[in-house]
N, C-alpha and C positions, 0 to 999 in steps of 0.2 A: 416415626413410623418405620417397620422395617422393610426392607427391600422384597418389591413383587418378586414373586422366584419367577425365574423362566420358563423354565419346563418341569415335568416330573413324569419319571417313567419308573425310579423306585429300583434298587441294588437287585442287580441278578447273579450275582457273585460273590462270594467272599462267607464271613460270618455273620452276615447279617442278612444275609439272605433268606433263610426260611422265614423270618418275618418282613420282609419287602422291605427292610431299611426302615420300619413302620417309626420308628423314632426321629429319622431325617424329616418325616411330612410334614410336619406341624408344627416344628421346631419355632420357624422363624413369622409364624403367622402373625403371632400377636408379639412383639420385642419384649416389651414390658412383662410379658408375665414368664419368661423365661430366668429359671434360675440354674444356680449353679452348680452342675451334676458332679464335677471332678477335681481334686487339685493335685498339682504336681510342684513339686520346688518353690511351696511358697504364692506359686502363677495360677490365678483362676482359669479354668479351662470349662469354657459353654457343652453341654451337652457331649461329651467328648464320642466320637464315631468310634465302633468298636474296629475299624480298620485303620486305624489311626494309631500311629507307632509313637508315643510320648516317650520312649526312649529315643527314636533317634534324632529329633528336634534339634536346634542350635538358637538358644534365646541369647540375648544382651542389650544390657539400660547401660545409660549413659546421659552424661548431662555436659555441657561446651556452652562457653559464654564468645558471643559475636560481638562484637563494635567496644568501644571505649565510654569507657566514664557512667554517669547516669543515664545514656542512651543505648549501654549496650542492651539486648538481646539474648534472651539464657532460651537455650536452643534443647529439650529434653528431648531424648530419641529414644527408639526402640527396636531390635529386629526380631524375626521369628522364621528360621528356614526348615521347612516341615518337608520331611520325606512324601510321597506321592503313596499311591500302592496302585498296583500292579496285581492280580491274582493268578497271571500266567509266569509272572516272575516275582516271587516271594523272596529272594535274596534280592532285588532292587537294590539301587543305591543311590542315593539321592544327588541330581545332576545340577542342584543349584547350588551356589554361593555365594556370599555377601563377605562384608568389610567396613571400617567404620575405624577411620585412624582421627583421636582425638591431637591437637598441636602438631599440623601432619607437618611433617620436616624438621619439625622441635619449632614451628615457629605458632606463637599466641594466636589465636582470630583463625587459625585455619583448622579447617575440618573436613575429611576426604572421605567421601562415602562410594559403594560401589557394589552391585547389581548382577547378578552373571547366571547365565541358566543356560548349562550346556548340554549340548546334543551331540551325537557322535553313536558307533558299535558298542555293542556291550562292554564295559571297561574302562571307555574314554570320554564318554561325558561328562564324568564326572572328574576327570582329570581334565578334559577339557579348560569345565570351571573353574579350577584350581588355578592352572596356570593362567588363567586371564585375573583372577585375585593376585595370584602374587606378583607376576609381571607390570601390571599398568600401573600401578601404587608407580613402582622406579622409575618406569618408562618415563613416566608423565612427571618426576621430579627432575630427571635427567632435559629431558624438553623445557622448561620451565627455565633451567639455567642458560639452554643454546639460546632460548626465543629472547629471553630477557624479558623475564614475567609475564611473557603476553598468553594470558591463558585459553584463549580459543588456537591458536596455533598451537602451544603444547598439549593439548588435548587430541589435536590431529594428529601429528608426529606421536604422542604416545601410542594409540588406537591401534596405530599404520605398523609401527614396530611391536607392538605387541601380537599381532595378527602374524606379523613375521617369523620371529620367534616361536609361535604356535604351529605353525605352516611346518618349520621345520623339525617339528618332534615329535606331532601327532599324525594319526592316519589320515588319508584323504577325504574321508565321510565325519571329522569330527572338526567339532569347531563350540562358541560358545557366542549368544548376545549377551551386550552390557550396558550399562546405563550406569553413568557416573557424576559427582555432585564434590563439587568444590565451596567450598563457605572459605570467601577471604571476608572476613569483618560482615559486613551485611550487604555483599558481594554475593550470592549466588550462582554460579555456573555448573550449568547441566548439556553431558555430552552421555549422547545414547549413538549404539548401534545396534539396529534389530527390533524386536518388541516388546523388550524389557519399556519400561516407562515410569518416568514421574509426572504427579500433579501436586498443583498446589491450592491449598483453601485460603479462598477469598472471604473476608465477609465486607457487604458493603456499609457502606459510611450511612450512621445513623438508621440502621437496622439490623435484626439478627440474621437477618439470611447468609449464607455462605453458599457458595460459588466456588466449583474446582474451574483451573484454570492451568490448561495441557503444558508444562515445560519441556514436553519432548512428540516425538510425533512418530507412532509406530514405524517400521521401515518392514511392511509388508508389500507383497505384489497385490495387493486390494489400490495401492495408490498408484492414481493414475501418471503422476510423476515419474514414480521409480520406474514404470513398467516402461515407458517411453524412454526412459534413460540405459536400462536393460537393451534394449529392442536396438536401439538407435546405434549404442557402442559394441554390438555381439548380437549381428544380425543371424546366426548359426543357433538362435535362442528363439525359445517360445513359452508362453507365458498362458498357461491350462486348469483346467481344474482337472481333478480324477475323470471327471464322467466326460469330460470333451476329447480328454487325453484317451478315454479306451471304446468312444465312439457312442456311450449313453445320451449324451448330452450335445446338442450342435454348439459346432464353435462360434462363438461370440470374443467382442471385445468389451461389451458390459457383463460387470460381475454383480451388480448389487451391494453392498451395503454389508459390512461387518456386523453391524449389528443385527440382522436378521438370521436368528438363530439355522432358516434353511441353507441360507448361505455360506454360514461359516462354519458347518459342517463339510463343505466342500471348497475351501479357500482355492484362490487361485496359486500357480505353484511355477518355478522358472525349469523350464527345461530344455536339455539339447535338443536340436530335431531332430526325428526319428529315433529319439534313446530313452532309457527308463530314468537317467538320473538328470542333476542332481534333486528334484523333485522337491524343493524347500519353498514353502509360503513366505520367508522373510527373505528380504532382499540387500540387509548389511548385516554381518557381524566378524567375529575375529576367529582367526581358522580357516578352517574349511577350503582347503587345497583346490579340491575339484571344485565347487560352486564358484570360486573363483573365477575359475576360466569360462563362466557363465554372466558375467557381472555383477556378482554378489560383494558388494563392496567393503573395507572395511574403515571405511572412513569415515567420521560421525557426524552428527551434526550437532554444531552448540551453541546453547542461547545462555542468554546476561541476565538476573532479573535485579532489580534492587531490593533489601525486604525492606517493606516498610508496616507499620502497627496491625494495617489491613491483614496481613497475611499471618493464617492462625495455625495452619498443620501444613507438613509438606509428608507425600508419599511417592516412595522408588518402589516399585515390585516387578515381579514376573508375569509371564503370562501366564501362571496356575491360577495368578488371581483376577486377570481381569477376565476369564474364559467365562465367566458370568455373572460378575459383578462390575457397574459403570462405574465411571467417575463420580458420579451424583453417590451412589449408595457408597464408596470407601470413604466421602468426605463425611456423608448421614454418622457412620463407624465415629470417627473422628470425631465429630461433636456431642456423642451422647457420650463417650468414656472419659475419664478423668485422667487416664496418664498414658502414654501408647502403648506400651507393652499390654495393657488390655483392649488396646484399639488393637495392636498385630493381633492376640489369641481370637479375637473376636471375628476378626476377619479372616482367619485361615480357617478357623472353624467352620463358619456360612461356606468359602470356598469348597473347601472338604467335602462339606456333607450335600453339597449342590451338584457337586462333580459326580461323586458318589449314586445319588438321586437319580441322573443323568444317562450314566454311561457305564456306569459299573467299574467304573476304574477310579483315578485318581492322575494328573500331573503333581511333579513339584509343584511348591507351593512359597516363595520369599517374599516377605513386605518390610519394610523399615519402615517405619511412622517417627515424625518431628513433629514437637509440639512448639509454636514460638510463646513464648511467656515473653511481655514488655514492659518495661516501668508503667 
């Protein structure tokens, strides 16, 4: 079954607008009887939005075999980083990037995946991303050798020095989140900063259900953690939404729930007191000068997982794609396609034309889909 849509208020913009986007409505009503309107390079493309730039896209398949012998693990993956659109900025450029180094070091069993969707002034976003793609790859090789393999520390030390680095080349207002995936043999480690995120699909023992299961954990001021840790280390900081910030709304210290479409219209957001900046819903990523001295951290946090048969797809993305798709609906993607590069088309597509639906606009949009295949 395909995923409830959330809202719909139908394109007020763009070239699809004299017909209300009338193509985005019904698309995803029924899954099943949706076919294939477009191809491009070979790649099936659902229903393609006519705002939707199939030139400027960045697709890549790939296949990595995990663990040794009859027990290894063939790990098929896929990504897909689709420009956003914008109708007040028609030269856009798109602020995400991805990465995806097979035998990463030259060594067998490892595979270094990585997640980045930067923010920043016109110009530096997407340079932002850039240098967080090519920087952490080293950083984090270089860490690897001081720590002496220990890969949650080198994870940290890369993060910490790639944010440095960043600090000192970009402007003050840019910066980038990431989310990053280490395969040593059937080792997985996942280090996020920001709201980039991976999940992974579970199915359980002796049924077909599948079950995502969070290996990172947004790093918004919606959590009550970070905001407390904000507040506590950089009391000269305050922690608002738009409307409390410009007097619409009484201040509170509950915000509600991301999930509730009225709320996360109006996330909450870290600010100086009595100042306009630096005004960001995310509360770790790499860069970002000013938000720094806010307590915007860039330090990650990383988890261990072991795979084991249970675990059937793994997914890193951005926040274009979870702005209104849950974990439940990209794992539902996951299990109805046969190979991921038609789970990414499938999924960026739903994203697109929901955003689109929405808001008139579009965010980037990056997913990497894993499929595990096991003896």
């Amino acid at each position: 079954m395909a995923p409830e849509k959330k809202k719909s208020s139908g394109c007020t913009t763009g070239p699809c607008a004299p017909q209300g986007c009338l193509s985005c409505f019904n698309v995803f009503d029924d899954k099943e009887n949706v076919d294939v309107a477009t191809r491009k390079g070979g790649k099936t493309i659902n229903d393609a939005h006519p705002c939707m730039d199939l030139d400027s896209r960045t697709v890549h398949e790939g296949k990595a075999t995990m663990g040794e012998g009859s027990d290894a693990v063939v790990v098929r993956y896929a990504y897909i980083c689709q420009k956003g659109y914008h109708p007040s900025k028609l030269n856009w450029i798109c602020q995400d990037d991805c990465q995806v180094i097979d035998k990463y070091r030259g060594v067998d069993n490892q595979l270094f995946v990585g997640v980045f969707d930067g923010h920043g002034i016109v110009g530096e976003g997407d340079l932002a991303a850039q240098k967080a793609k090519n920087y952490l790859p080293i950083r984090f090789g270089e860490a690897l050798d001081s720590s002496n393999g220990k890969v949650k520390v080198a994870f940290e030390k890369a993060f910490e020095a790639t944010s440095d680095q960043m600090v000192k080349e970009l402007l003050n207002e840019s910066g980038s989140t990431a989310v990053a995936a280490l395969f040593q043999g059937k080792n997985l480690y996942i280090s996020n900063c920001g709201d980039t995120r991976a999940v992974l699909g579970q199915q359980i023992e002796g049924t077909h259900r599948l079950v995502p299961v969070e290996l990172s954990s947004d790093h918004k001021a919606f959590r009550a953690d970070e905001r407390m840790r904000i507040l506590r280390d950089h009391p000269n900081t305050e922690v608002l939404t738009f409307g409390m910030k410009d007097g619409r709304v009484p201040i509170s210290d509950e915000f509600g729930s991301p999930e509730d479409p009225d709320v996360s219209a109006d996330p909450p957001r870290i600010w100086v007191k009595g100042e306009t900046y630096p005004g960001c819903s995310y509360t770790r990523s790499l860069g970002d000068a000013a938000a720094k001295k806010s307590g915007v951290l860039a330090r990650p946090e990383v988890s261990v997982h072991k795979l084991s048969p249970t675990d059937k797809y793994m997914v890193m993305c951005t926040d274009g794609l979870t702005e209104f798709l849950t974990n439940e609906d990209i794992m539902g993607f996951c299990k109805k396609n046969d190979t991921p590069v038609d789970t990414c088309e499938e999924l960026v597509q739903t994203a697109f034309n929901w955003f689109i639906d929405d808001d008139g606009w579009t965010d980037d949009i990056t997913v990497v889909v894993a499929y595990f295949d096991w003896p």
